[in-house]
ZADO-1210 file (C-alpha; in nm, 4 decimals, padded with zeros to 6 digits):
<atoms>
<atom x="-00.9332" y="00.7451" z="-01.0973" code="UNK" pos="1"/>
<atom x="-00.6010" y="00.7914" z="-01.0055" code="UNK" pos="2"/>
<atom x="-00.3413" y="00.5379" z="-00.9204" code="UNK" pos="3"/>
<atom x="-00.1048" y="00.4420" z="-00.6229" code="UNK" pos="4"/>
<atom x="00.1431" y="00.3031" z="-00.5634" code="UNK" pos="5"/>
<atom x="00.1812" y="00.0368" z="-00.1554" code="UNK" pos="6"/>
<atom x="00.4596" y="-00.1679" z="-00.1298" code="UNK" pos="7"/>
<atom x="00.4410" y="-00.4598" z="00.1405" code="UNK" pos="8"/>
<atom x="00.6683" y="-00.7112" z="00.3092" code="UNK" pos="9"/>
<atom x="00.6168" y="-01.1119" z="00.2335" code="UNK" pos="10"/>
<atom x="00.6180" y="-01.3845" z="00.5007" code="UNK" pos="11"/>
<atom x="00.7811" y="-01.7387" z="00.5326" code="UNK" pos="12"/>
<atom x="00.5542" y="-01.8687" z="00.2746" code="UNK" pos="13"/>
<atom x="00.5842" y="-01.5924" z="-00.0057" code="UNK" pos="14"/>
<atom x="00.2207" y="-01.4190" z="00.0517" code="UNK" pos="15"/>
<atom x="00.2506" y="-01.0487" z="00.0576" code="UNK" pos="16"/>
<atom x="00.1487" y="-00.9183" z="00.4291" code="UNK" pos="17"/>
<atom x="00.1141" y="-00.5747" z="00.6109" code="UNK" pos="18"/>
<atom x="00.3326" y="-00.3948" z="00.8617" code="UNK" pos="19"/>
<atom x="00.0979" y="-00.5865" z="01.1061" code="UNK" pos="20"/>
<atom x="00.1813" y="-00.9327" z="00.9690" code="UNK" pos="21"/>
<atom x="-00.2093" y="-00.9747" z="00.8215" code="UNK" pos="22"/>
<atom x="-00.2375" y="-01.1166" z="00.5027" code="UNK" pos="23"/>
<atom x="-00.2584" y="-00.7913" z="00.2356" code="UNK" pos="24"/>
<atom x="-00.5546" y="-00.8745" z="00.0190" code="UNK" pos="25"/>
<atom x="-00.5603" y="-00.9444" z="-00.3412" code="UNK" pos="26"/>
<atom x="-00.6382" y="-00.7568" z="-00.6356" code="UNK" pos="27"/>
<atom x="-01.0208" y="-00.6976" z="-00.6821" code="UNK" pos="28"/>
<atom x="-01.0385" y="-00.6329" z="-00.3412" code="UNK" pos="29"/>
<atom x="-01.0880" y="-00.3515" z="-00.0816" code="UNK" pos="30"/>
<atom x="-00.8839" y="-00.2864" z="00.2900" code="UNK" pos="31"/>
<atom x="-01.0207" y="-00.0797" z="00.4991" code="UNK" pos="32"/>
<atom x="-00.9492" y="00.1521" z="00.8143" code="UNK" pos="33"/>
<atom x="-01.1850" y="00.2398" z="01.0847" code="UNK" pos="34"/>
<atom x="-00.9299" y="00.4459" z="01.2443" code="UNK" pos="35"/>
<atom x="-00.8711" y="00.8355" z="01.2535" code="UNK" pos="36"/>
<atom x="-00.6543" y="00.9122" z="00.9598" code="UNK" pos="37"/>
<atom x="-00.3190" y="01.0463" z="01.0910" code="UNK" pos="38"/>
<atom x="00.0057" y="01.0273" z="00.8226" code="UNK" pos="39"/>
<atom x="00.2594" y="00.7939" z="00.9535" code="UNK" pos="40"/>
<atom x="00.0726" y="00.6578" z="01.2487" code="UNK" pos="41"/>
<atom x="-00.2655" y="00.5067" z="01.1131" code="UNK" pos="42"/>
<atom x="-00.4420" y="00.4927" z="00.7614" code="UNK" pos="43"/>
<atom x="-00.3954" y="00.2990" z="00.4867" code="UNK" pos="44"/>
<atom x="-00.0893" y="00.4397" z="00.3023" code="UNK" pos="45"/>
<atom x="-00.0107" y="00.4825" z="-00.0564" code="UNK" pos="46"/>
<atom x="00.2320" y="00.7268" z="-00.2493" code="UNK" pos="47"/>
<atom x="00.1570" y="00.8681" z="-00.6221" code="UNK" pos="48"/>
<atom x="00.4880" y="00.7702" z="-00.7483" code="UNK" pos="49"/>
<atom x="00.6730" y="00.4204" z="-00.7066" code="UNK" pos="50"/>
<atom x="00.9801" y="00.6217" z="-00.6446" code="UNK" pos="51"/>
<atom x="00.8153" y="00.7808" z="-00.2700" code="UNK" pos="52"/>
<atom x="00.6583" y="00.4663" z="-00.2119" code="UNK" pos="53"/>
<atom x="00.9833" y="00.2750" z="-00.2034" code="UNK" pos="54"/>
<atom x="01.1678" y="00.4800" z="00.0461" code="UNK" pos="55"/>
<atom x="00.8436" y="00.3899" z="00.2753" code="UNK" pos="56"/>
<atom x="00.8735" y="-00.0024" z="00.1231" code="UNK" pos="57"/>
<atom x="00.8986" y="-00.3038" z="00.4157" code="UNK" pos="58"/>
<atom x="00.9743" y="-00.5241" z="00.1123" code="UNK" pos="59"/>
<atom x="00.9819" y="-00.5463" z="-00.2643" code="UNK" pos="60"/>
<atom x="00.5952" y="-00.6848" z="-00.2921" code="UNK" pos="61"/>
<atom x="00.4430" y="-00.3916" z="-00.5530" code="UNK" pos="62"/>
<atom x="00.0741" y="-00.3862" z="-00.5082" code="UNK" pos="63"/>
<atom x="-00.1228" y="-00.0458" z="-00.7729" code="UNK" pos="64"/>
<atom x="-00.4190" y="00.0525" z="-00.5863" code="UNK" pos="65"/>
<atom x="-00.7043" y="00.3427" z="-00.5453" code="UNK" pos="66"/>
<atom x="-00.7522" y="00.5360" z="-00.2381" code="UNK" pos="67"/>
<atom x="-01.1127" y="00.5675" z="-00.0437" code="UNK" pos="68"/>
<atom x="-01.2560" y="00.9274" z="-00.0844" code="UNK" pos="69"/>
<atom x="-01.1443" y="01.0097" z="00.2559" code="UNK" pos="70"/>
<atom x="-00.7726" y="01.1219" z="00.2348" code="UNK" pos="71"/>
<atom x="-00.4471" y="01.2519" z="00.4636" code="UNK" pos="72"/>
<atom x="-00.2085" y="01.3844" z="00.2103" code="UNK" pos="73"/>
<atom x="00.1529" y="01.5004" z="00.2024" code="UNK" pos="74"/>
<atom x="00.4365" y="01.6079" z="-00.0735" code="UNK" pos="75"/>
<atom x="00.5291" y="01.1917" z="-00.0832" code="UNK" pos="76"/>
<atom x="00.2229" y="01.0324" z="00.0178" code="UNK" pos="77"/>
<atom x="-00.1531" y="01.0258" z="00.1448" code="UNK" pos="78"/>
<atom x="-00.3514" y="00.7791" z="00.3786" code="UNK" pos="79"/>
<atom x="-00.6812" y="00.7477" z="00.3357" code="UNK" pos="80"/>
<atom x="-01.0033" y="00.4371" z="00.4731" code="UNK" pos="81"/>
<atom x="-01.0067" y="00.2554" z="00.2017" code="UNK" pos="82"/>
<atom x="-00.6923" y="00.1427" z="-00.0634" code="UNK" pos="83"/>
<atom x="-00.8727" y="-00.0838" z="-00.3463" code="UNK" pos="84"/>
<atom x="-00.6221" y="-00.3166" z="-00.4887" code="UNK" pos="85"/>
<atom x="-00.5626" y="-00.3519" z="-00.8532" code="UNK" pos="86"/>
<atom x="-00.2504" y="-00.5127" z="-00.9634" code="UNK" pos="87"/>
<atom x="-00.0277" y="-00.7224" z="-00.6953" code="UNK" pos="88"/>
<atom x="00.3256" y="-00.8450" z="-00.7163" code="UNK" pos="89"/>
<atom x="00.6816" y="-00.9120" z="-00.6589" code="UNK" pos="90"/>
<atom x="00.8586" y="-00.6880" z="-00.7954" code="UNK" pos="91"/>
<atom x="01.1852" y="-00.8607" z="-00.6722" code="UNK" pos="92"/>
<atom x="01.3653" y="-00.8758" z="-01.0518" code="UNK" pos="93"/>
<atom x="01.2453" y="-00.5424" z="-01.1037" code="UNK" pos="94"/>
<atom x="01.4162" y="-00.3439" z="-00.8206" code="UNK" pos="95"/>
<atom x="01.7754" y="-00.5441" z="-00.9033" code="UNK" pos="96"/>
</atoms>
């Protein structure tokens, strides 16, 4: 399976969240999204190279994950109902 690349934002305490301030979950584990799937608007998002995922980044939390089988693609990124998380972090030292 292919992998992504989702960068997310932290809060006061340090713990990587989503653009709508809920926790982001951690590796092992699987977000989901009821919604329709429209790029830019509503999905879970992901791009398949760090370097389109950053211009997209809230913050320097790197989280690798794999998409649902139900995808909304573009040139720089895809949305799909599902993003499984394998590998979360902050990739702070990284980006500097």
């Amino acid at each position: 399976m292919d992998t992504y690349w989702h960068f997310c934002s932290t809060d006061s305490a340090g713990r990587p969240v989503l653009r709508d301030r809920s926790l982001a979950l951690a590796p092992g584990q699987t977000e989901t999204h009821s919604g329709p799937l429209v790029l830019c608007r509503t999905g879970l998002h992901m791009s398949a190279r760090a370097l389109d995922a950053l211009q997209y980044a809230p913050g320097s939390w790197c989280r690798i994950v794999n998409p649902g089988a139900k995808i909304e693609a573009s040139a720089d990124k895809l949305c799909s109902t599902e993003r499984h998380i394998v590998a979360s972090f902050d990739a702070t030292a990284v980006l500097h």
